[in-house]
C-alpha positions as CSV (number, residue, x, y, z in Angstrom):
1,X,-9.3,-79.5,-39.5
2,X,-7.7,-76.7,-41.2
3,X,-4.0,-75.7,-39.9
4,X,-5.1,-72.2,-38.7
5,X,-8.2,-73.7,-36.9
6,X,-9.0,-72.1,-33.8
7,X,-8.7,-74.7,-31.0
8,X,-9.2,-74.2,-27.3
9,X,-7.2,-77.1,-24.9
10,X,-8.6,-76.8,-21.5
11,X,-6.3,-77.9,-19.3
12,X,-3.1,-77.2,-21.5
13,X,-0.6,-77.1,-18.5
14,X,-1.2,-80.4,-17.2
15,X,-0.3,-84.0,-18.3
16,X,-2.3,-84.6,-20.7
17,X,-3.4,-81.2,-22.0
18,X,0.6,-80.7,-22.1
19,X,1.1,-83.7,-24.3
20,X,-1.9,-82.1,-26.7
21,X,-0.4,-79.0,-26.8
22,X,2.8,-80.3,-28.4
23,X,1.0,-82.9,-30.5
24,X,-0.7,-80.5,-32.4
25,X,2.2,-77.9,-32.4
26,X,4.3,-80.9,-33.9
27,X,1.5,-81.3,-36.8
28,X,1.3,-77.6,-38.1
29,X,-1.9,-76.4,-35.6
30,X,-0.6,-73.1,-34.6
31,X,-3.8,-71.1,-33.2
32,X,-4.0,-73.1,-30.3
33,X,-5.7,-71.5,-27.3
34,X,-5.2,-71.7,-23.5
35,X,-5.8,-70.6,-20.2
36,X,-4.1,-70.9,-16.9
37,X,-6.5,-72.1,-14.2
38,X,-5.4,-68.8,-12.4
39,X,-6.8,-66.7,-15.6
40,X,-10.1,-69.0,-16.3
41,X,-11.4,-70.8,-13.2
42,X,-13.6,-73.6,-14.7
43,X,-16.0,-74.6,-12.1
44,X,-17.5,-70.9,-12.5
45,X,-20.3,-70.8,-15.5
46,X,-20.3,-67.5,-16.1
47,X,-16.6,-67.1,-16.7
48,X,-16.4,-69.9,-18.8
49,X,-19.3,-68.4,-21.2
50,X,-17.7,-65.1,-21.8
51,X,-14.1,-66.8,-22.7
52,X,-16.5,-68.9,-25.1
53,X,-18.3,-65.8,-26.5
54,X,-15.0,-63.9,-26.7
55,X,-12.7,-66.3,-28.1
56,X,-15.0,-68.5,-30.1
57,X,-13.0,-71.9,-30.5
58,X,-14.1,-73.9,-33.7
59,X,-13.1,-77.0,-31.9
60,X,-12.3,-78.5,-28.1
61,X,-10.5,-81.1,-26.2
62,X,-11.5,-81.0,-22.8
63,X,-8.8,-82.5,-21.1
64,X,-9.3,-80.4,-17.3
65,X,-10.2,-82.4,-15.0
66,X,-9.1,-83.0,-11.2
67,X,-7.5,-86.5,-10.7
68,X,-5.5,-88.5,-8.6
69,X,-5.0,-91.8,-7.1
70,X,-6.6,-94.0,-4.6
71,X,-5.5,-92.1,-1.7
72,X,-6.1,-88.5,-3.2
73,X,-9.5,-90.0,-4.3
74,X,-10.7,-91.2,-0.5
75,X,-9.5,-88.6,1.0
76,X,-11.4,-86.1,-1.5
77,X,-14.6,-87.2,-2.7
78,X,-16.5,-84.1,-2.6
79,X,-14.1,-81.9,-4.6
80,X,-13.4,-85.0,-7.1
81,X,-17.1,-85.0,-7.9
82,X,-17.9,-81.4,-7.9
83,X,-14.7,-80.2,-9.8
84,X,-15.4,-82.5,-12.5
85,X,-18.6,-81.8,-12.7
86,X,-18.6,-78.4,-13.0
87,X,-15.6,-78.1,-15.2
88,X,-17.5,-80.5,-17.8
89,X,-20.9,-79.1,-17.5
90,X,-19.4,-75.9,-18.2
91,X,-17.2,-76.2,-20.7
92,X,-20.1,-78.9,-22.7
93,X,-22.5,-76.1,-22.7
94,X,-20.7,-73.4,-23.5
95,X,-19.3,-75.2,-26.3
96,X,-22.6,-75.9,-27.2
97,X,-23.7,-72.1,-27.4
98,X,-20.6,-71.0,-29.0
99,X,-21.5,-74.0,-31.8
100,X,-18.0,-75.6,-31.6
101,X,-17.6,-78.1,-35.1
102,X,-16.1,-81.2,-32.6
103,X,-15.8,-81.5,-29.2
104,X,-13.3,-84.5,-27.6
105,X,-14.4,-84.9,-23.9
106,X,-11.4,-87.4,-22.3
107,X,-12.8,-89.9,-19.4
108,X,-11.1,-92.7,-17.7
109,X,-11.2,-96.3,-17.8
110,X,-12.6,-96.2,-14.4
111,X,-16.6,-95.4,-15.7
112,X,-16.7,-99.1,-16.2
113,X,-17.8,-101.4,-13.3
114,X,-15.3,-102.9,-10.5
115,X,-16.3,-106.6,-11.8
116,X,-15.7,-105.4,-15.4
117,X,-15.4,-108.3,-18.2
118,X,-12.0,-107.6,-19.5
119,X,-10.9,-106.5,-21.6
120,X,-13.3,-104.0,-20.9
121,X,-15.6,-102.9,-24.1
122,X,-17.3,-99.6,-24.9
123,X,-20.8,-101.4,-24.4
124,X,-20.0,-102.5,-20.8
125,X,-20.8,-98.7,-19.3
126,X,-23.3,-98.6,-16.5
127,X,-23.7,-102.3,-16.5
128,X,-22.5,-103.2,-12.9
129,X,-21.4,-101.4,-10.0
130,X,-18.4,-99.3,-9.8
131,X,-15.2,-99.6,-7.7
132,X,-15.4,-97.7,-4.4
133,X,-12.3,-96.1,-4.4
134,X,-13.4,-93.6,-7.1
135,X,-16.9,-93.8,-7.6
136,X,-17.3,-90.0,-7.1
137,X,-15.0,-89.4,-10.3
138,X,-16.5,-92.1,-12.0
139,X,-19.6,-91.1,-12.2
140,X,-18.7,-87.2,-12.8
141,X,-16.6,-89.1,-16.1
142,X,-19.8,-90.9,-16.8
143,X,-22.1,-87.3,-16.7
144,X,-19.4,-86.1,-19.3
145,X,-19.9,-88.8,-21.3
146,X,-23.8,-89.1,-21.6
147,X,-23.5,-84.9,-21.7
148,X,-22.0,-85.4,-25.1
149,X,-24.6,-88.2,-25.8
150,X,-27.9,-85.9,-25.2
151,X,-26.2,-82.9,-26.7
152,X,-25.9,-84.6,-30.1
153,X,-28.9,-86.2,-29.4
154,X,-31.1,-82.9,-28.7
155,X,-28.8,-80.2,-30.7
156,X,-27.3,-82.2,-32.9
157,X,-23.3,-81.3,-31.7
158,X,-20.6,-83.5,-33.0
159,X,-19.3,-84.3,-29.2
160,X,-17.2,-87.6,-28.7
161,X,-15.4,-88.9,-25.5
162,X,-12.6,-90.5,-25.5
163,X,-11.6,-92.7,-22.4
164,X,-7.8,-93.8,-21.8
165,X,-6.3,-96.4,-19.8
166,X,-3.9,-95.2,-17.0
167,X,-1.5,-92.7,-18.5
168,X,2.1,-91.5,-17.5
169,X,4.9,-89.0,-19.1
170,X,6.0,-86.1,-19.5
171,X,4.3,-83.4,-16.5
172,X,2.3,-85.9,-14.3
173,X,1.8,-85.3,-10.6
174,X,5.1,-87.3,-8.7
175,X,3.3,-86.1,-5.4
176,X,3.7,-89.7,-2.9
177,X,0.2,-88.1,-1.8
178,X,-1.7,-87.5,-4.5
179,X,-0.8,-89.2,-7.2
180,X,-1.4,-92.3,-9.7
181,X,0.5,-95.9,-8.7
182,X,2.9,-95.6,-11.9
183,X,4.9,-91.6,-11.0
184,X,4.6,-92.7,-7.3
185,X,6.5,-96.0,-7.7
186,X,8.6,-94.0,-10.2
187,X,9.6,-91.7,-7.1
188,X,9.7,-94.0,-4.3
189,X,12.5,-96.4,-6.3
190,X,13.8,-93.0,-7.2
191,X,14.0,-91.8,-3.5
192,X,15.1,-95.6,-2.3
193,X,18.1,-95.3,-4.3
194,X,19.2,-91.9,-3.2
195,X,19.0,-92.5,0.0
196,X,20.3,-96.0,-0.1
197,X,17.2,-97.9,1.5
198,X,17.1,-101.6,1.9
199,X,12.9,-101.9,0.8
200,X,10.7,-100.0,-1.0
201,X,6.8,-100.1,-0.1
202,X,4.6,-101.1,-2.7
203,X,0.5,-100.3,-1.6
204,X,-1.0,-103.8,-2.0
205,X,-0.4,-107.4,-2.7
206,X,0.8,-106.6,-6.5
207,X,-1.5,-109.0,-8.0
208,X,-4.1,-105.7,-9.7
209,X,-3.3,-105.9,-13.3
210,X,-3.0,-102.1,-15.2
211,X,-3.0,-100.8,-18.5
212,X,-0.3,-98.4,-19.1
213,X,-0.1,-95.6,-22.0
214,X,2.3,-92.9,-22.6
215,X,0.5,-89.7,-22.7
216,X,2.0,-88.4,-26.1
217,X,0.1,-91.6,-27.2
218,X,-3.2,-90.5,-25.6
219,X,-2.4,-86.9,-27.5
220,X,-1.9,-88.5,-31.4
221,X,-4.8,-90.4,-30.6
222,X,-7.1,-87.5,-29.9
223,X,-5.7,-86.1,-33.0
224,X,-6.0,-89.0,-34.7
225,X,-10.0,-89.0,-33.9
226,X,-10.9,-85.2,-33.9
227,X,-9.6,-84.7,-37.5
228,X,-11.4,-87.7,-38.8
229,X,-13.2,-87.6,-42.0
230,X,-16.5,-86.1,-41.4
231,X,-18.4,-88.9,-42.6
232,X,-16.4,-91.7,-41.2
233,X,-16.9,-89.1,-37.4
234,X,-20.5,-88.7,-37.7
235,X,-20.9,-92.1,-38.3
236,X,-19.3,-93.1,-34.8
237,X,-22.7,-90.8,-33.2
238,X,-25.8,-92.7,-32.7
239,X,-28.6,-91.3,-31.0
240,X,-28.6,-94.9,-29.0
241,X,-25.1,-95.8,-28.2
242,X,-22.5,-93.3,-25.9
243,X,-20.4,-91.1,-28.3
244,X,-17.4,-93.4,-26.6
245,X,-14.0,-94.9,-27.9
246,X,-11.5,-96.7,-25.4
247,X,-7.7,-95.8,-26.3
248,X,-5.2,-98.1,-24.7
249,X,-2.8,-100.6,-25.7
250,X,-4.6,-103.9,-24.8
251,X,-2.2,-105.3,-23.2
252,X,-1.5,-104.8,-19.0
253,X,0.6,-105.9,-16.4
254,X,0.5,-107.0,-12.7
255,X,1.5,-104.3,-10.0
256,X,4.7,-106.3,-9.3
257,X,5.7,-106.5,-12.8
258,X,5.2,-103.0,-13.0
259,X,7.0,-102.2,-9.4
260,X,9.9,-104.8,-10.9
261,X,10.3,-102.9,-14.3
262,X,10.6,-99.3,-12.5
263,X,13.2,-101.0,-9.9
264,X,15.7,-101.8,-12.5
265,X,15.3,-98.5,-14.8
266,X,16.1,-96.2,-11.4
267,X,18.9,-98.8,-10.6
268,X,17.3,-99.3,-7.3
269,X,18.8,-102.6,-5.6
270,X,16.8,-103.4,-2.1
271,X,13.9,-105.1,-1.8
272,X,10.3,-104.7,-2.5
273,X,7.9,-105.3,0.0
274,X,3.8,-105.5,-0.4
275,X,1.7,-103.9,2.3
276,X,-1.0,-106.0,2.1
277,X,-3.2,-103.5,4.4
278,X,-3.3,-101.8,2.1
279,X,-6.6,-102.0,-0.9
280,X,-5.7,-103.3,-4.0
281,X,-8.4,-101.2,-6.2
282,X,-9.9,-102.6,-8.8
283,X,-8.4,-106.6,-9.9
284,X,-8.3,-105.6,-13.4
285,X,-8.3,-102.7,-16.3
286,X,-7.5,-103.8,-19.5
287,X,-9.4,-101.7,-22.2
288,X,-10.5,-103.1,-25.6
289,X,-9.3,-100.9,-28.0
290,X,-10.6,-102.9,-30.9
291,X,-12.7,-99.7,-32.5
292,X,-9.8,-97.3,-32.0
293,X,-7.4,-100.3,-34.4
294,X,-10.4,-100.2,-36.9
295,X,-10.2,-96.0,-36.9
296,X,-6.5,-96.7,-38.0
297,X,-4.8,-96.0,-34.6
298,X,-2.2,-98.1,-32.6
299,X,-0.2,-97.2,-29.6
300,X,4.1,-96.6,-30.8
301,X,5.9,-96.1,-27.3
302,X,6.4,-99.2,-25.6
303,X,6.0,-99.7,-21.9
304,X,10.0,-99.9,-21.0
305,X,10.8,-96.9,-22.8
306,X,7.7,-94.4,-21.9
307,X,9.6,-95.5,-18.5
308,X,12.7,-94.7,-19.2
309,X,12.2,-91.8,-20.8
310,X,9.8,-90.2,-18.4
311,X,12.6,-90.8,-15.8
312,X,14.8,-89.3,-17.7
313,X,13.2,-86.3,-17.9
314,X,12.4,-86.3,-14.1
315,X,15.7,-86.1,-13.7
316,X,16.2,-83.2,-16.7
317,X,13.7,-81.1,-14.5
318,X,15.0,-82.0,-11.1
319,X,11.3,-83.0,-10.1
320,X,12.2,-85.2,-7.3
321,X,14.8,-82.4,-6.1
């Protein structure tokens, strides 16, 4: 890409489109372009069509999406399914019109079935059943993905999807209701400590194993794979695999490792206790990220200090005030 590119980052103001946003500030890409959900609605066709045919992007990274955890995902199937939908379908097409160059569609490790193999490879998509708990966004993630796959196919668009492991940093959703198991623990050992509890209440028995990756990671990675050679990035598209590349770390840790680390970077000293009423989710998501090393791209934060540093700037931004 050239440094005065036109790109279009849907979903700028949230944690991952954030974290893109000053990735490619940081690297000299300085006609970005955004919208504010309250200026663009992107469940609504028409509106999305016009801000293509007016503002013409030469290249997207979808990154708008509606997510949460497994409580947020029960409780909302319908809008988890329809949102994402819509917001995909919409922005795919459009960007199909307006003949964007590249287009990075971001997933989630979750397309892949409940009973995955692991570590989890590109090639294991649609090749068991999915976990419950967020089959509706799953399979929206999974339309994305073979969206991008019969574009190419049919029109011959340069569309890839990338699909992280859980992410954290930097603007995530703290919200004890709706958010993902890493910013909730941060803000219940957060809260715990404040208020001087003897326990914190950790959902499960501890044992699921997750795959953690800062989100400024996730952001030099889609860099990393949108400004790829063009040979070495159309050779990635084949008419009979997905357009899809994990990006994770390869490596995970139980729940209670996880609930253990974010105890001793808040400074928290009561107990932790496992409500074992409560589900588990899936056992296991540990990514292979074998194609994304042979691309030329490893994860730099490590685990300890994402934490640490997102917590730290929790505390900068008075989030849990």
């Amino acid at each position: 890409m050239e440094k005065a590119s036109k790109i279009y980052i849907a979903g700028h103001d949230g944690l991952v489109g954030s974290a893109l946003v000053r990735k490619f500030t940081q690297n000299g890409f300085a006609n970005l372009i955004t919208r504010h959900y309250t200026e663009l609605d992107l469940r609504r066709q028409q509106d999305v069509e016009t801000f293509f045919e007016n503002e013409k992007p030469e290249y997207v990274v979808l990154a708008a999406a509606k997510v949460g955890g497994i409580l947020a995902n029960n409780t909302f199937p319908a809008e988890f399914i329809f949102d994402n939908l819509a917001i995909e379908t919409n922005i795919i097409h459009a960007a199909w019109k307006a003949n964007v160059k590249r287009l990075i569609f971001l997933g989630s490790s979750c397309i892949y079935p409940r009973e995955c193999p692991q570590p989890m490879k590109e090639d294991h998509l649609l090749t068991g059943p999915l976990e419950s708990t967020n089959e509706p966004y799953a399979i929206a993630k999974i339309a994305g993905i073979k969206m991008c796959q019969s574009y190419n196919r049919q029109y011959g668009t340069a569309y890839f999807a990338l699909m992280p492991t859980n992410l954290y940093g930097p603007n995530d959703n703290f919200n004890l209701e709706t958010s993902h198991v890493l910013p909730a623990l941060i803000r219940k050992f957060h809260e715990a400590k404040a208020s001087s509890a003897e326990s914190v209440t950790v959902w499960g028995t501890g044992s699921p194993r997750r795959e953690f990756l800062h989100v400024d990671d996730l952001a030099d990675a889609c860099l990393h794979i949108i400004d790829l050679d063009d040979q070495v990035y159309r050779n990635l598209i084949s008419d009979k695999v997905a357009p899809l590349i994990n990006v994770g770390c390869g490596r995970d840790n139980s729940i209670k490792e996880m609930a253990l680390m974010i105890k001793e970077i808040t400074g928290f000293e009561g107990e932790i206790v496992f409500d074992t009423s409560k589900p588990d989710g899936t056992p296991q998501k540990l990514l292979d990220v074998s194609l994304l090393n042979k691309l030329g791209w490893k994860q730099t934060i490590p685990l300890k200090k994402g934490i640490s540093d997102t917590y730290q700037w929790c505390m900068d931004n008075n989030i849990f005030a």
